[in-house]
N, C-alpha and C positions, 0 to 999 in steps of 0.2 A: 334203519338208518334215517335220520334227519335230512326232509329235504330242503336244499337248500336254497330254492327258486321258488316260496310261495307265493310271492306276491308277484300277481300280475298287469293288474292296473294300478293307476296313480290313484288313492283315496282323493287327492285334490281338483282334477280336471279328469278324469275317466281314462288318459290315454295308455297303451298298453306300454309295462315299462321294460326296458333295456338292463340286466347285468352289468356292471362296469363299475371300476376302481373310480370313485369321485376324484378330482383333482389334487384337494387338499384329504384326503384320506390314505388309509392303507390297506384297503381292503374293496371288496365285490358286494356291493348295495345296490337294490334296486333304482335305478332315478327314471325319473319320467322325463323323455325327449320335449316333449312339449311345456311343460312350467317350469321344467329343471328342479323341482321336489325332490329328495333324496328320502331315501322311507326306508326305517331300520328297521332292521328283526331283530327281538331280543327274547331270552329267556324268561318264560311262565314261573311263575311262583304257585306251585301246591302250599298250601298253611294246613295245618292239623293239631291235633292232641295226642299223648296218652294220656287218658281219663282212670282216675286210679280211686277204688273206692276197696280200703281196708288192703288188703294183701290181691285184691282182683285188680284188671284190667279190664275196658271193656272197647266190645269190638265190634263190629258192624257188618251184615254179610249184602253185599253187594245185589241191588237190586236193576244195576244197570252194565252197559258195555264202557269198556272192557273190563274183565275178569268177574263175568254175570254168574252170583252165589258165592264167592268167594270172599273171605273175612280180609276184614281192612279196618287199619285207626280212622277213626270218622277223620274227614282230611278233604282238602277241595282247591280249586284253583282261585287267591285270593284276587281280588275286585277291585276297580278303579277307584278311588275314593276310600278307601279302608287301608289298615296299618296292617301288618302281617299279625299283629297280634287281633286286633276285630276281626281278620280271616279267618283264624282259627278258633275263636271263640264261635264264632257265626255256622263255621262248618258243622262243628259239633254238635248245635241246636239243631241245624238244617236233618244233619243225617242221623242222630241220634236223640234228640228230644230231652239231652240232658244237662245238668244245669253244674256248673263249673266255677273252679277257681283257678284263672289260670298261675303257675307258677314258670320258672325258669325256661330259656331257651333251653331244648336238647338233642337235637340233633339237625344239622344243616347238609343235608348230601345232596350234590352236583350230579343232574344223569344228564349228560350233555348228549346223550347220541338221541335225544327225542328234545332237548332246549327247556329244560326245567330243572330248576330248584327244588325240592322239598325240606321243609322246614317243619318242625315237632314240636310242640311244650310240651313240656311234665303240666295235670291238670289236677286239682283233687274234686274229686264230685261231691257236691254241698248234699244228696241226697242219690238213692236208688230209682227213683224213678224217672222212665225212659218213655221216650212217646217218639218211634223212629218217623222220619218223613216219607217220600215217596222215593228217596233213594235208597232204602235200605228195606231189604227184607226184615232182618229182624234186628235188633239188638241186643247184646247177653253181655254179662259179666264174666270172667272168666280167670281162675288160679292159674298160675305158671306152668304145671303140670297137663292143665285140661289145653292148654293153646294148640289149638288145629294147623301147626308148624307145616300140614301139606296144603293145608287147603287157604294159605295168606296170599294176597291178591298179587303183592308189590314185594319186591328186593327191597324199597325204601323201609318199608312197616316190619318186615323181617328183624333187617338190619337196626331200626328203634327200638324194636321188642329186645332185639342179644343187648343191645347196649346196657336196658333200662332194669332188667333182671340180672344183670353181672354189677349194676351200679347197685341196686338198692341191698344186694351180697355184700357190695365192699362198705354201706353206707355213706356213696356222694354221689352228687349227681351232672358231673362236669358236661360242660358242652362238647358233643362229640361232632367234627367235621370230616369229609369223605366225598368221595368220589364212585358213585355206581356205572360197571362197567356195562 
């Protein structure tokens, strides 16, 4: 469950802040007693890919917490100053070492009981070669049949994977949105 009292101090003058409905608001925001600062909490953005080379997909086995060795679309929390698309281009390089084209949005899912977005491109990898970072144990390619369906990190990456192998069956690739419970 999402908690919903993280901030404690005011980023602006240090003092510790109070819960409470702002005056001209509708809802329970931090404010700080002492400057009157009002400090929102808002929903993370994950940016990823699926990286698609020939009839493969490729996937990334996790070399950190949470879900330590388990396979995941290279994917990442995107960064101040970058567009959800440089996130996901960036993630891909970061944890996978490989080189891309990104195409269409596809898939946008809401996991609101943790306050994130995850967002997906379709990607075509300009080449096979991979050079994974310090995020990832290894990096593989993978047919639709070999996909490790027990061992996928994320409900998000599941859910892009059913999407993206029932899309490229029906030959389109629509933007799919959703809600992980």
């Amino acid at each position: 469950m999402l908690e919903t009292h993280r901030i404690k101090h005011c980023r602006r003058c240090g003092t510790a802040v109070e819960y409470r409905v702002p005056i001209d608001d509708n809802r329970e925001r931090a404010v700080c007693p002492g400057c009157g600062e009002v400090h929102y909490e808002n929903p993370l953005n994950v940016v990823g890919t699926v990286p698609v080379w020939g009839e493969q997909v490729l996937l990334c086995r996790r070399n950190i917490e949470p879900r330590y060795g388990l396979w995941t679309l290279p994917a990442g929390f995107m960064e101040l100053g970058e567009t959800v698309a440089d996130g996901a281009l960036r993630e891909t390089v970061e944890e996978a070492g490989a080189r891309i084209e990104l195409q269409g949005l596809f898939t946008m899912l809401n996991v609101v009981r943790v306050g994130q977005v995850h967002l997906f491109y379709r990607a075509r990898m300009l080449d096979t070669s991979l050079d994974p970072g310090p995020e990832t144990i290894e990096a593989r390619l993978f047919l639709e049949h070999e996909i490790p369906w027990d061992e996928i990190a994320f409900r998000t990456v599941r859910v892009t994977l059913k999407h993206f192998f029932d899309c490229r069956r029906a030959g389109g690739y629509p933007l799919h949105c959703g809600d992980i419970d």
